[in-house]
PyMOL Python script that loads the backbone (N, CA, C, O; Angstrom):
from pymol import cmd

cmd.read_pdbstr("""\
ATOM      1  N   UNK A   1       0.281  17.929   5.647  1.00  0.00           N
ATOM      2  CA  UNK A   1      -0.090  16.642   5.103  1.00  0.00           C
ATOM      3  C   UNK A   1       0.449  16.545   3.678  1.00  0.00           C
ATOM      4  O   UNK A   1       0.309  17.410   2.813  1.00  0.00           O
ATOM      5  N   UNK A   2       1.261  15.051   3.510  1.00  0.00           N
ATOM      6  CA  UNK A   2       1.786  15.336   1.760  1.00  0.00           C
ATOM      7  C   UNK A   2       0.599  15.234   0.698  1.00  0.00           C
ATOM      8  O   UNK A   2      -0.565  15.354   1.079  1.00  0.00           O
ATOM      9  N   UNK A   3       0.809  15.085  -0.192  1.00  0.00           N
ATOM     10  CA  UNK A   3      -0.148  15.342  -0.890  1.00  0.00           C
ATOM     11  C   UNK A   3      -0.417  13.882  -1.502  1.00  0.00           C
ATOM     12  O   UNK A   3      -1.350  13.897  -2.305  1.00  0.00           O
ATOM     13  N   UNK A   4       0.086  12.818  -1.344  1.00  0.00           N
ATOM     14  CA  UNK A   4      -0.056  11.492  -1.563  1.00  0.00           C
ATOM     15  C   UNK A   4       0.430  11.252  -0.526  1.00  0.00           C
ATOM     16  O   UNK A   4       1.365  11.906  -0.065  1.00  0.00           O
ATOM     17  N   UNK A   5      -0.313   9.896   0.261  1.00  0.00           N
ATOM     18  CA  UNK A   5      -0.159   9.580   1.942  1.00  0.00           C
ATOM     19  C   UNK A   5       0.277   8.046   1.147  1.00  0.00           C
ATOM     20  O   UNK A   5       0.119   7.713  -0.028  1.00  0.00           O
ATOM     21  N   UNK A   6       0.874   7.302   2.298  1.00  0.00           N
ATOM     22  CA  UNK A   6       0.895   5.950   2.763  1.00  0.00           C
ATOM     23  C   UNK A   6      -0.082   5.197   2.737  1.00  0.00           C
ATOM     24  O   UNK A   6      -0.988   5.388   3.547  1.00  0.00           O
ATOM     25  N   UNK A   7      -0.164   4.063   1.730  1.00  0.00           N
ATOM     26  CA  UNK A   7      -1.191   3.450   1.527  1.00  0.00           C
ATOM     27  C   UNK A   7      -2.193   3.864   0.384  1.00  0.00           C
ATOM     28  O   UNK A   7      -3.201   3.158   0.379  1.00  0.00           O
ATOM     29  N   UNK A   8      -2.153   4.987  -0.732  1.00  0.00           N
ATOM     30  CA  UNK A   8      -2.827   5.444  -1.697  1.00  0.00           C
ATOM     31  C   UNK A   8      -2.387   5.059  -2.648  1.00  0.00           C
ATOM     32  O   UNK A   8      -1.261   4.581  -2.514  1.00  0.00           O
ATOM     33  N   UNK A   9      -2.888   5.048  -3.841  1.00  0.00           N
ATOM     34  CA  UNK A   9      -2.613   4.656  -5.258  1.00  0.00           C
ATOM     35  C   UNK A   9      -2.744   5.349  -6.396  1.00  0.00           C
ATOM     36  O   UNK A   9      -3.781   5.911  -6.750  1.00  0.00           O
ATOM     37  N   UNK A  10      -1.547   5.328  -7.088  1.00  0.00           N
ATOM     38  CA  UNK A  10      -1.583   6.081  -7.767  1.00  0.00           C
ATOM     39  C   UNK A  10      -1.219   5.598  -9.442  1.00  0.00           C
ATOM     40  O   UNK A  10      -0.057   5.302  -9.721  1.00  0.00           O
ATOM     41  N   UNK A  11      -2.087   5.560 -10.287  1.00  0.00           N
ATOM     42  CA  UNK A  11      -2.371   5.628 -11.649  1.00  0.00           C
ATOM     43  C   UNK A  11      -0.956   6.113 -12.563  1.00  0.00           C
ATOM     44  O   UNK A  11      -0.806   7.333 -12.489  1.00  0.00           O
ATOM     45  N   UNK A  12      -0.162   5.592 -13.193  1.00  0.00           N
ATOM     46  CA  UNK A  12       1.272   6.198 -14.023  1.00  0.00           C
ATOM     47  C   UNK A  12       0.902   5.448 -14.947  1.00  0.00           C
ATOM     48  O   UNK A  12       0.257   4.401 -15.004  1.00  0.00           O
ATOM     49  N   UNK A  13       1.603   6.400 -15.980  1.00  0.00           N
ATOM     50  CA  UNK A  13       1.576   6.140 -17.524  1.00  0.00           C
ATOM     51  C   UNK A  13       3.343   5.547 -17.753  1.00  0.00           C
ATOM     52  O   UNK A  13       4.357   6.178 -17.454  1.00  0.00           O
ATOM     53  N   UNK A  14       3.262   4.171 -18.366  1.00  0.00           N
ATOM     54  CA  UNK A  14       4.499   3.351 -19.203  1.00  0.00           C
ATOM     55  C   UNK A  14       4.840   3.369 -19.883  1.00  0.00           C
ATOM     56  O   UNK A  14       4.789   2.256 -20.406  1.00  0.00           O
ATOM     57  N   UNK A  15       5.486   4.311 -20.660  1.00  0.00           N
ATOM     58  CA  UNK A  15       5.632   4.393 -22.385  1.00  0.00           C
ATOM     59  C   UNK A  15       6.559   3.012 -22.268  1.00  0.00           C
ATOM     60  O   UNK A  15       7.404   2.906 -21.380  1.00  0.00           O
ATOM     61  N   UNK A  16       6.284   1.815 -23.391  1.00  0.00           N
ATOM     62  CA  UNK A  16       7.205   0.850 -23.838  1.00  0.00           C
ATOM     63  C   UNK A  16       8.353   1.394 -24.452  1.00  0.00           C
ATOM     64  O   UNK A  16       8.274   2.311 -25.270  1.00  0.00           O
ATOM     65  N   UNK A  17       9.379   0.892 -24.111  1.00  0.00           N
ATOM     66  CA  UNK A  17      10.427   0.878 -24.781  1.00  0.00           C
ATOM     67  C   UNK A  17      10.886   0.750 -26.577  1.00  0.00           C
ATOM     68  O   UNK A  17      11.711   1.297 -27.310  1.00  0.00           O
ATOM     69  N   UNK A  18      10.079  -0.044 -26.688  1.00  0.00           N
ATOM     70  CA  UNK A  18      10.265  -0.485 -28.407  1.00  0.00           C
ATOM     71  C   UNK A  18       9.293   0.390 -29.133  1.00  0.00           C
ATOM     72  O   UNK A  18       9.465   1.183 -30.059  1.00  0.00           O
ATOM     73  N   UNK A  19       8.085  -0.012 -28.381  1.00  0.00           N
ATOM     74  CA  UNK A  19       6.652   0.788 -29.721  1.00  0.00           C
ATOM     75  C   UNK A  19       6.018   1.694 -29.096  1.00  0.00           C
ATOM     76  O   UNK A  19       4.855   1.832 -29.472  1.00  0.00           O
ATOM     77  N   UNK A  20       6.446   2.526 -28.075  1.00  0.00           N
ATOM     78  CA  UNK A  20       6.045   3.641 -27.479  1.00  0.00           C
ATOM     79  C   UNK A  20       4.839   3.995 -26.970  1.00  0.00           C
ATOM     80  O   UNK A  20       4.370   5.081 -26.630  1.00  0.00           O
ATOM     81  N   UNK A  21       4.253   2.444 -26.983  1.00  0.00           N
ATOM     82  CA  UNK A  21       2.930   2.261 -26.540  1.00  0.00           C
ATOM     83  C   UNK A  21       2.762   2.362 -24.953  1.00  0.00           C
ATOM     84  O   UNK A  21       3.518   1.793 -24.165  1.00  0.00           O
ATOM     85  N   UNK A  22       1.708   3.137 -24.595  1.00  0.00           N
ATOM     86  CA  UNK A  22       1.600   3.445 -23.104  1.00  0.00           C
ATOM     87  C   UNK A  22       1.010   2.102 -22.256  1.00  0.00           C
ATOM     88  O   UNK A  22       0.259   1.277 -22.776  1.00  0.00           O
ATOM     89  N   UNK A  23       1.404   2.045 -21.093  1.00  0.00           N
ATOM     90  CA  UNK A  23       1.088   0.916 -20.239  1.00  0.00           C
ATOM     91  C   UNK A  23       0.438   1.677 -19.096  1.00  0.00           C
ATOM     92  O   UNK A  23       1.290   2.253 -18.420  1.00  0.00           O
ATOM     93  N   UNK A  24      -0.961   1.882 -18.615  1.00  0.00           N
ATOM     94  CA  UNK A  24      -1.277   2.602 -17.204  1.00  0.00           C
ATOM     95  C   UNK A  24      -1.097   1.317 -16.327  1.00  0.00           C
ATOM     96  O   UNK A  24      -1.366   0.148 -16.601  1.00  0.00           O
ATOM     97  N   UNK A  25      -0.697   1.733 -15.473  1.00  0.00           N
ATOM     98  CA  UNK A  25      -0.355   1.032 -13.978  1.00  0.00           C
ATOM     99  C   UNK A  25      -0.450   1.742 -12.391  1.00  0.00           C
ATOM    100  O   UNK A  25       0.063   2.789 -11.997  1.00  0.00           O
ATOM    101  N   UNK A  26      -1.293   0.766 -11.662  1.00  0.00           N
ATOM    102  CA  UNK A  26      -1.200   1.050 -10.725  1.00  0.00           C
ATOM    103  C   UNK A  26       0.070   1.223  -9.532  1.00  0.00           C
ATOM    104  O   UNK A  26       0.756   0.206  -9.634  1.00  0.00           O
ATOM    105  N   UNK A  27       0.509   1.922  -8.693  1.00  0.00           N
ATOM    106  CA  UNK A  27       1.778   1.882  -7.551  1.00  0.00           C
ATOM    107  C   UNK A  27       1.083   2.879  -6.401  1.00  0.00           C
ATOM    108  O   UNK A  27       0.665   4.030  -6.275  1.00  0.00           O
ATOM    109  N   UNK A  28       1.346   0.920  -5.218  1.00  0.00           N
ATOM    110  CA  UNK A  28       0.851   1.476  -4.006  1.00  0.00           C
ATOM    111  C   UNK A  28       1.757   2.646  -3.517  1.00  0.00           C
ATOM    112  O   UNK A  28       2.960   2.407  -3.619  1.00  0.00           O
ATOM    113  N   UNK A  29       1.469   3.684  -3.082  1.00  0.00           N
ATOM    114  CA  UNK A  29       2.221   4.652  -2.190  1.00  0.00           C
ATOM    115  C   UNK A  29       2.543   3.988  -0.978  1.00  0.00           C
ATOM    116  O   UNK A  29       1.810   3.379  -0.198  1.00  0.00           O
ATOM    117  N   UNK A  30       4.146   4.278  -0.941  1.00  0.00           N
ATOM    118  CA  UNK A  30       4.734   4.438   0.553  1.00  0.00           C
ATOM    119  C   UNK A  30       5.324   5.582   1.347  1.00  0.00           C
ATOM    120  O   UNK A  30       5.447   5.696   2.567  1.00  0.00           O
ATOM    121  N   UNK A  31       5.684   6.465   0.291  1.00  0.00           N
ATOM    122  CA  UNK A  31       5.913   7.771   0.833  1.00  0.00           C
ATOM    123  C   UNK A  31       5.756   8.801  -0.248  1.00  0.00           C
ATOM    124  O   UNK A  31       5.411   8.466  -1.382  1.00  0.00           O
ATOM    125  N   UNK A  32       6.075  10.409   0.172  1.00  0.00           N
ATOM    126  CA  UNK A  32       5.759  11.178  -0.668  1.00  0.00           C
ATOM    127  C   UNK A  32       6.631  12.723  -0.435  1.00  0.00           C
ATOM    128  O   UNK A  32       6.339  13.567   0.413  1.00  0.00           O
ATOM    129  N   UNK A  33       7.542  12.790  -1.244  1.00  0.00           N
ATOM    130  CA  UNK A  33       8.276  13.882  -1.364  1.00  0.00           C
ATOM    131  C   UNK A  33       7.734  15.212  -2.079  1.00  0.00           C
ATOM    132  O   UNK A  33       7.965  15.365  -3.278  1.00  0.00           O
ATOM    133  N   UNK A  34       6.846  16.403  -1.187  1.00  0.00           N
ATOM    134  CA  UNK A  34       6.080  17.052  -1.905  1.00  0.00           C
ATOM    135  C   UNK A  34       7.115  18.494  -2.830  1.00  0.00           C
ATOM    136  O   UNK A  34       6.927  19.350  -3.694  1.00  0.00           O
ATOM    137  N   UNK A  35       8.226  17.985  -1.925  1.00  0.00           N
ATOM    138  CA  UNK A  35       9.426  19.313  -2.361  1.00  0.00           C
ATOM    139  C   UNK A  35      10.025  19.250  -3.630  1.00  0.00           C
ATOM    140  O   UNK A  35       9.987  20.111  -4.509  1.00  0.00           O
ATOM    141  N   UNK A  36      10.670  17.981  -3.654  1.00  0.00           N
ATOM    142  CA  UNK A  36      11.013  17.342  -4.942  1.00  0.00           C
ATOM    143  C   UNK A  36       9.728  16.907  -6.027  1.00  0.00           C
ATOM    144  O   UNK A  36       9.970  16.662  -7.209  1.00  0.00           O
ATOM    145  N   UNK A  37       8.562  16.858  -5.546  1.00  0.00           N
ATOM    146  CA  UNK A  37       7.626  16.488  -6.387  1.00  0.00           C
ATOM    147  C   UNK A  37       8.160  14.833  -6.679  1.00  0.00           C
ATOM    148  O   UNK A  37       8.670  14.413  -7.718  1.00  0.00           O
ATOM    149  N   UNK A  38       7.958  14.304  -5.814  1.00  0.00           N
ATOM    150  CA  UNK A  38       8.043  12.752  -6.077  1.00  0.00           C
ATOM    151  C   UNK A  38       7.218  12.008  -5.292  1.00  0.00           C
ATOM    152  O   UNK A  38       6.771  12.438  -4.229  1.00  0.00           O
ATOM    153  N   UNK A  39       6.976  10.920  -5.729  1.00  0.00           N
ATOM    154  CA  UNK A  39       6.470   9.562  -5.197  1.00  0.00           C
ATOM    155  C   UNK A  39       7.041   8.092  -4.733  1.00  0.00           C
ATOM    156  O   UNK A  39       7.049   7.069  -5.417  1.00  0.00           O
ATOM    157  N   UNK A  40       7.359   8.204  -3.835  1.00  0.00           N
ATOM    158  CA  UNK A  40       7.467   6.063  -4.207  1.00  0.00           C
ATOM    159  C   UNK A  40       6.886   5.192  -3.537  1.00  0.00           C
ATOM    160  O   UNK A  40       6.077   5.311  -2.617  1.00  0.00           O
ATOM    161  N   UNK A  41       7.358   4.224  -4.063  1.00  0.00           N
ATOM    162  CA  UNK A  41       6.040   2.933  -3.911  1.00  0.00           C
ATOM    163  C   UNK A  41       6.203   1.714  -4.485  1.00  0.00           C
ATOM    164  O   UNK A  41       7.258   1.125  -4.719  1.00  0.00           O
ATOM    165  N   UNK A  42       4.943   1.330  -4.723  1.00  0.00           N
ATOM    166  CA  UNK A  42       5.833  -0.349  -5.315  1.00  0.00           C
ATOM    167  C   UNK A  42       4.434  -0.618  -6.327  1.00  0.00           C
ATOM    168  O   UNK A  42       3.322  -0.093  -6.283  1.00  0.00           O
ATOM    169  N   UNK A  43       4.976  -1.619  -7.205  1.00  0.00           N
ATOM    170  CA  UNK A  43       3.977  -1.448  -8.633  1.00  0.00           C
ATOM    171  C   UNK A  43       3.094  -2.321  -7.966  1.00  0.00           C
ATOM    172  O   UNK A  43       3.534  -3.322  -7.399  1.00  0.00           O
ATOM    173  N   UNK A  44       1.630  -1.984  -7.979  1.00  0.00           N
ATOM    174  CA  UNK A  44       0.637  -3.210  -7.738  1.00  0.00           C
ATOM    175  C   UNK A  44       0.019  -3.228  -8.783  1.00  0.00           C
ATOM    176  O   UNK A  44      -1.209  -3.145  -8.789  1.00  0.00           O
ATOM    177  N   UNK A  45       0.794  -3.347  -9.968  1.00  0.00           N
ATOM    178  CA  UNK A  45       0.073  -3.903 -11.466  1.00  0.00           C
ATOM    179  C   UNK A  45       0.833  -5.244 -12.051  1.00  0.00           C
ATOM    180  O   UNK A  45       2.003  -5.458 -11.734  1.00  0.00           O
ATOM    181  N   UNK A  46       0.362  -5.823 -12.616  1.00  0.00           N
ATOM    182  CA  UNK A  46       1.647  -7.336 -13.571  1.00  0.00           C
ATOM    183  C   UNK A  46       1.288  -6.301 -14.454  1.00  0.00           C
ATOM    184  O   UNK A  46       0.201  -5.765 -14.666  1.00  0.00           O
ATOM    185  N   UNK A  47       2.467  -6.113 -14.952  1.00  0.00           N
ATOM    186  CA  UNK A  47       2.892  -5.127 -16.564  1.00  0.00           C
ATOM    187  C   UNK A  47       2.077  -6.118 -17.431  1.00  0.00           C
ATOM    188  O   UNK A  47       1.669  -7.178 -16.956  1.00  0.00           O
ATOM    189  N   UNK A  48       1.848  -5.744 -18.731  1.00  0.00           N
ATOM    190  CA  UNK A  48       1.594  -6.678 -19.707  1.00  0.00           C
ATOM    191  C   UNK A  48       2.724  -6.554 -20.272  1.00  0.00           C
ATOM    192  O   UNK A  48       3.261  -7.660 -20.215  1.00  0.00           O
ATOM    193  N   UNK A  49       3.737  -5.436 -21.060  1.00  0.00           N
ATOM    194  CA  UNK A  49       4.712  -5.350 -21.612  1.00  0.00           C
ATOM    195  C   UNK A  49       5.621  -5.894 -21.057  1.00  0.00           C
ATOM    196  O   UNK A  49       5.320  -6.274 -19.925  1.00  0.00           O
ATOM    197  N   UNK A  50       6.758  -6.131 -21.405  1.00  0.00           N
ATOM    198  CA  UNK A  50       8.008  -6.557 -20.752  1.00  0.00           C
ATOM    199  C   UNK A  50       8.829  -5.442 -20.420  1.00  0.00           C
ATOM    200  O   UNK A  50       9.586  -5.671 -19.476  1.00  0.00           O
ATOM    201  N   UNK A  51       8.897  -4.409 -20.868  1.00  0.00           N
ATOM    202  CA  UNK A  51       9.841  -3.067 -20.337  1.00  0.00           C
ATOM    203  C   UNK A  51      11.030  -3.591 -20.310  1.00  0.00           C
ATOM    204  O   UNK A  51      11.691  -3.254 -19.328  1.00  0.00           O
ATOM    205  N   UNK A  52      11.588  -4.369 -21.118  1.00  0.00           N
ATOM    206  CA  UNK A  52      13.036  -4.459 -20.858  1.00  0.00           C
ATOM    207  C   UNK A  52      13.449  -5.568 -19.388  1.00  0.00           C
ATOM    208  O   UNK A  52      14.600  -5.619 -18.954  1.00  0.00           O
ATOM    209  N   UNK A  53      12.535  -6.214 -18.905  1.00  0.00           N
ATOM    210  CA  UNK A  53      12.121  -6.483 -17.659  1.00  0.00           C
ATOM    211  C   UNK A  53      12.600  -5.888 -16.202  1.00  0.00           C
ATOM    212  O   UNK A  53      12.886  -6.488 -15.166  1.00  0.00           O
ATOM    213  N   UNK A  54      12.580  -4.432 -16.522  1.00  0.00           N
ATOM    214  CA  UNK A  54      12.719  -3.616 -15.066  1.00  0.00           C
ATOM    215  C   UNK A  54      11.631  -3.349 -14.985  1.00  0.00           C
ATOM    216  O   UNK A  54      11.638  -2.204 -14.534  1.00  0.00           O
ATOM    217  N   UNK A  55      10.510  -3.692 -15.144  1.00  0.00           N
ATOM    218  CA  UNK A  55       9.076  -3.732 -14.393  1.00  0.00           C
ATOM    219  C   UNK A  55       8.398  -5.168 -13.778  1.00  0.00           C
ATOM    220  O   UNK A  55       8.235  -6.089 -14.578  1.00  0.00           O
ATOM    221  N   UNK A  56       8.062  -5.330 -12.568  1.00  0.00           N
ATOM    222  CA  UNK A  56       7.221  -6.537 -12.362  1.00  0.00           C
ATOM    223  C   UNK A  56       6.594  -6.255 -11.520  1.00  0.00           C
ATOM    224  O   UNK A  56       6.869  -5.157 -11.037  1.00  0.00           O
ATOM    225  N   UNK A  57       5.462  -7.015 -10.886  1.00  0.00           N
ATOM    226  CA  UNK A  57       4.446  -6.715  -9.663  1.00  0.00           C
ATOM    227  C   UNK A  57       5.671  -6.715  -8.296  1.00  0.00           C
ATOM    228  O   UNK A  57       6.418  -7.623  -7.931  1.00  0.00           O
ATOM    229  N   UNK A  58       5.496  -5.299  -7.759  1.00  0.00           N
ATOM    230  CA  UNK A  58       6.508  -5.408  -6.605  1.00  0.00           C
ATOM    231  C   UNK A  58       7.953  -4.219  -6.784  1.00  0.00           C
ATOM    232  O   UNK A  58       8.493  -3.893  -5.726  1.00  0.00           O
ATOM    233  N   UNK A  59       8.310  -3.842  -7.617  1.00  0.00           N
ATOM    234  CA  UNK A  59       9.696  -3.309  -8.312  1.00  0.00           C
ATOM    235  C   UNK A  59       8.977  -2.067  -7.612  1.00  0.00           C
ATOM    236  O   UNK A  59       7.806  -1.744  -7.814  1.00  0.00           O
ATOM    237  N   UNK A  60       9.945  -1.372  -6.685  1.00  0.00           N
ATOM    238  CA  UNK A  60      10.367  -0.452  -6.410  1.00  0.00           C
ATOM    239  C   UNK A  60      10.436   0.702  -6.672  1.00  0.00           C
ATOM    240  O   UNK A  60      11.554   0.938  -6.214  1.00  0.00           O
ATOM    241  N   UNK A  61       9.917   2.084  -7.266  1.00  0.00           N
ATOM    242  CA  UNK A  61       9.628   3.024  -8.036  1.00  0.00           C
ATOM    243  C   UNK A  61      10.167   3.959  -7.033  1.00  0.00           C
ATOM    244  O   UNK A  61      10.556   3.757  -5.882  1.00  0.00           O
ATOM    245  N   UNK A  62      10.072   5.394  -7.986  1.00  0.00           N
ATOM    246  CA  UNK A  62      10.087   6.449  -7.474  1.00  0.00           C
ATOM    247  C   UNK A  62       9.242   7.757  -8.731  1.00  0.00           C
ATOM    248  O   UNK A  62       9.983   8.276  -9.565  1.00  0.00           O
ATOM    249  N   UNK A  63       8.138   8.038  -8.716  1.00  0.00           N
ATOM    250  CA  UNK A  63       7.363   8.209  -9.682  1.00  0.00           C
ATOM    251  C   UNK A  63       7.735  10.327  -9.917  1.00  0.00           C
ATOM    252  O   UNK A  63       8.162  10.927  -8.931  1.00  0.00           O
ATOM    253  N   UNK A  64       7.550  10.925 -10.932  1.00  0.00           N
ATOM    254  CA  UNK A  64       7.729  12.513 -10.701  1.00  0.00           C
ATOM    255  C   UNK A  64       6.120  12.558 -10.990  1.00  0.00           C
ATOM    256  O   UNK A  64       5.401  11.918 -11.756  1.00  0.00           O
ATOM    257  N   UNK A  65       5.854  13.681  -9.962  1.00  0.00           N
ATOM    258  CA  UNK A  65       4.073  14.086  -9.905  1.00  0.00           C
ATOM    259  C   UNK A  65       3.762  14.185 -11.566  1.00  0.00           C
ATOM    260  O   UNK A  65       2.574  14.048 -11.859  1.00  0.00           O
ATOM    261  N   UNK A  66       4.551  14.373 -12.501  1.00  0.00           N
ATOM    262  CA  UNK A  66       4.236  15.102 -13.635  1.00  0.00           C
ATOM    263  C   UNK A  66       3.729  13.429 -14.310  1.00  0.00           C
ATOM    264  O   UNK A  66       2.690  13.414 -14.970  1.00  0.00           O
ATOM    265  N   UNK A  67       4.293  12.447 -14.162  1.00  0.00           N
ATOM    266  CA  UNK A  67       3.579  11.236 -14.498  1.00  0.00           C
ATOM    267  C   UNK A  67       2.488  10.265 -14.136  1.00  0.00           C
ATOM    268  O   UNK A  67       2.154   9.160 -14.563  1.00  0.00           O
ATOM    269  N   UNK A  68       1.965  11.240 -13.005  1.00  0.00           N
ATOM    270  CA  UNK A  68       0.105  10.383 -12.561  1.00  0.00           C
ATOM    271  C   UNK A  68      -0.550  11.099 -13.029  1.00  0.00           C
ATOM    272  O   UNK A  68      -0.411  12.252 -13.435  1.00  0.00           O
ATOM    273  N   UNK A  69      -1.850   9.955 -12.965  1.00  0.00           N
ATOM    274  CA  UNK A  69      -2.944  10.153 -13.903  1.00  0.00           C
ATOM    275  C   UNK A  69      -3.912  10.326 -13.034  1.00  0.00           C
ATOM    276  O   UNK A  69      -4.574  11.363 -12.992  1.00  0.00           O
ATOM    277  N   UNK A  70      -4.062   9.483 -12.379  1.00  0.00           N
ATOM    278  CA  UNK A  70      -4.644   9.522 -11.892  1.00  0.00           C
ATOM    279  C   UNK A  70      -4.195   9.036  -9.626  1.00  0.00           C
ATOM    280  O   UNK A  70      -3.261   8.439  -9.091  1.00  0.00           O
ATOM    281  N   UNK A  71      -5.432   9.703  -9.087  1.00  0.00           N
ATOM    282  CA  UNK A  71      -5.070   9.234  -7.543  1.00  0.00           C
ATOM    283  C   UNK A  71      -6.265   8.730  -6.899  1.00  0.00           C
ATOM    284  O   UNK A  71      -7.207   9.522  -6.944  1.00  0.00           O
ATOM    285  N   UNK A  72      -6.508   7.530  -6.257  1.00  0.00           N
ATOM    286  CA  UNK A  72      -7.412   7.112  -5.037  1.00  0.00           C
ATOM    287  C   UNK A  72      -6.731   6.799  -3.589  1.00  0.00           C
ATOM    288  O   UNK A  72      -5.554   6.681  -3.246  1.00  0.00           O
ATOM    289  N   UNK A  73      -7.531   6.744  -3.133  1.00  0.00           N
ATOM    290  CA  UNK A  73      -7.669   6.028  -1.731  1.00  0.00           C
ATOM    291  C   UNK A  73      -8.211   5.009  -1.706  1.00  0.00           C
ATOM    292  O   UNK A  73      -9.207   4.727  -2.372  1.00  0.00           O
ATOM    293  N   UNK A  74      -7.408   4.008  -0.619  1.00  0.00           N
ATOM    294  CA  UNK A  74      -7.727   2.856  -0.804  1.00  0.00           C
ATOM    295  C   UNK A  74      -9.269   2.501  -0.645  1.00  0.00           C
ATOM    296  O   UNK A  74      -9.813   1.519  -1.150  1.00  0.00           O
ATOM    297  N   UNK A  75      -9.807   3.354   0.051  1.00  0.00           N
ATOM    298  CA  UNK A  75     -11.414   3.162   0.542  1.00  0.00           C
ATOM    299  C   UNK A  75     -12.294   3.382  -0.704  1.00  0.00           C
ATOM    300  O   UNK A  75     -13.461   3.042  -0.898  1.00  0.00           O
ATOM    301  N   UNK A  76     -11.235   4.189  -1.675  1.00  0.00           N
ATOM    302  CA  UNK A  76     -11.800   4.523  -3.393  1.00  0.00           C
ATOM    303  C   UNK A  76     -12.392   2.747  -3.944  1.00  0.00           C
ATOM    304  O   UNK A  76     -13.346   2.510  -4.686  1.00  0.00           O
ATOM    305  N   UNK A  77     -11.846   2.156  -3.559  1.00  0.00           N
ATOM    306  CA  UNK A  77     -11.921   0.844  -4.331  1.00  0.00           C
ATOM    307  C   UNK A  77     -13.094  -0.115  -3.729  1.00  0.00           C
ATOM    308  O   UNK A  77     -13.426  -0.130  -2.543  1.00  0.00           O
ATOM    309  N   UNK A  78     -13.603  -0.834  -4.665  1.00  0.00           N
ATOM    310  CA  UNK A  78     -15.084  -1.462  -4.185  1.00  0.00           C
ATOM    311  C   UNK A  78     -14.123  -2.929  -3.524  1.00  0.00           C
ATOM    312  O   UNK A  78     -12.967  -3.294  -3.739  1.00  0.00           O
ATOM    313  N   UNK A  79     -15.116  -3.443  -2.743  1.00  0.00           N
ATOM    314  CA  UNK A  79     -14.602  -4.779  -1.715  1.00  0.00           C
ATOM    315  C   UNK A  79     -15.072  -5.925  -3.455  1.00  0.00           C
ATOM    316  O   UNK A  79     -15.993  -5.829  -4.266  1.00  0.00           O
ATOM    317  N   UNK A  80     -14.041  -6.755  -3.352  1.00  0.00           N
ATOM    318  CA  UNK A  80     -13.941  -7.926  -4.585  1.00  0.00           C
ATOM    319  C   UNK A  80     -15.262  -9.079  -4.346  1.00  0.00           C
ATOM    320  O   UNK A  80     -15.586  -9.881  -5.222  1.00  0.00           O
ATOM    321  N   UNK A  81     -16.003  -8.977  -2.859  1.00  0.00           N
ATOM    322  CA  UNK A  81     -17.090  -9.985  -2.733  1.00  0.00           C
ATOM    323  C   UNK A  81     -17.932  -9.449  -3.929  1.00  0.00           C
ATOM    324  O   UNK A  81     -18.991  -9.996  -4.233  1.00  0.00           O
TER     325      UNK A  81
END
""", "prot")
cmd.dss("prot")
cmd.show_as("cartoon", "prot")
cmd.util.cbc("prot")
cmd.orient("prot")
């Protein structure tokens, strides 16, 4: 079993480009490379920063384990009613 599944979320840190200020963001998992130590997935956060605008809700990632913060499961998360 990888160690991040399909469908989990995972917490990454954004350093900005200009003022080196960190951005945490969420990215749904779609797969998980435990050899290479990687992740990818797709951002389910709206950045607040602009990053140069290679970040938006949706953009495509490929994350290294050494940059999450954090990990849930989707069942981690309370229902929005």
């Amino acid at each position: 079993m990888p160690t991040y599944e399909k469908g989990d979320y995972i917490k990454v840190e954004f350093p900005a480009e200009l003022t080196g200020i960190s951005e945490w963001m969420w990215v749904r998992v779609s797969h998980c490379d435990d050899e290479k130590r990687l992740v990818f997935g797709v951002l389910d956060s709206i950045p607040l920063d602009e990053h140069g605008n290679k970040l938006g809700l949706g953009t495509q990632l490929a994350i290294s384990f050494d940059k999450i913060r954090e990990h849930k499961k989707p069942s981690d998360f309370e229902p929005l009613n």
